[in-house]
N, C-alpha and C positions, 0 to 999 in steps of 0.2 A: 631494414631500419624501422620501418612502419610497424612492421610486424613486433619488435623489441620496446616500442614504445606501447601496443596494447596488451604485452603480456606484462609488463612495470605497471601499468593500470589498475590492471585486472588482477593482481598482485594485491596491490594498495587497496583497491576496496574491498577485495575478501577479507583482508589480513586487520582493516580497519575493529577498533575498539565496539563489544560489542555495544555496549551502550548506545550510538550512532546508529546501528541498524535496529536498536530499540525504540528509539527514538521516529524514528520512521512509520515502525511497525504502530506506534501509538499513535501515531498523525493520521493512517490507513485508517485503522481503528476507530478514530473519534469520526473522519468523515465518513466509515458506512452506518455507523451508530447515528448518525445525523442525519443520511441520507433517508433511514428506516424511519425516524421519528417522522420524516418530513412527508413521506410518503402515507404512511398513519394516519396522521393527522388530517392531509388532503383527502383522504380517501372514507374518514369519517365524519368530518367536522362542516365539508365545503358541499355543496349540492351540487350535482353532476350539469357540470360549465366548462368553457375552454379556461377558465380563471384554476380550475381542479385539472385539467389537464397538464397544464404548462407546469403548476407546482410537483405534479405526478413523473414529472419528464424530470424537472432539476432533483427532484429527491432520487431517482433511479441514476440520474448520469452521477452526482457527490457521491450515491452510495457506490455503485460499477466505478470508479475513480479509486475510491478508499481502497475499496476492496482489492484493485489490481495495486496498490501500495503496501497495501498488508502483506500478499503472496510474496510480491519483492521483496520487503525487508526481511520475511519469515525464507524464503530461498537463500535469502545472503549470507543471513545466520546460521543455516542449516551449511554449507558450503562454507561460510566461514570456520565452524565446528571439526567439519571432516577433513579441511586442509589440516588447523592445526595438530589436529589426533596422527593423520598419516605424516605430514611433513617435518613439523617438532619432535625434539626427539622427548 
């Protein structure tokens, strides 16, 4: 029973519109584009202090965040692709 409710899941979010895992994929996207600015900026702008450390840690963790959101929504998409090709007729 458990089993039938993660393949209905896992179902529904492959088979989801891709737009939805675009949208995702663009949210990845803007937070490691953010994360790199942030990272930039501390690392040229701020004179080597725990004040450049700590911004140096939040831009690396937004950007490593983004970035594992991107893979995702680029994985979902990629899998959502190859379902439809082999299981549609």
């Amino acid at each position: 029973m458990a089993t039938n409710r993660w393949l209905v899941f896992l179902k529904q979010h492959y088979t989801a519109p891709l737009e939805l895992s675009f949208k995702q994929f663009k949210l990845g996207a803007m937070l490691f584009f953010f994360g790199g600015v942030l990272i930039y900026i501390a690392g040229t702008t701020l004179p080597p202090s725990t004040r450049q450390e700590i911004l140096l840690l939040a831009g690396l963790v937004i950007g490593g965040f983004g970035f594992l959101i991107a893979m995702m929504a680029q994985l979902r998409m990629l899998i959502s692709r190859l379902l439809r090709f082999f299981i549609d007729p």
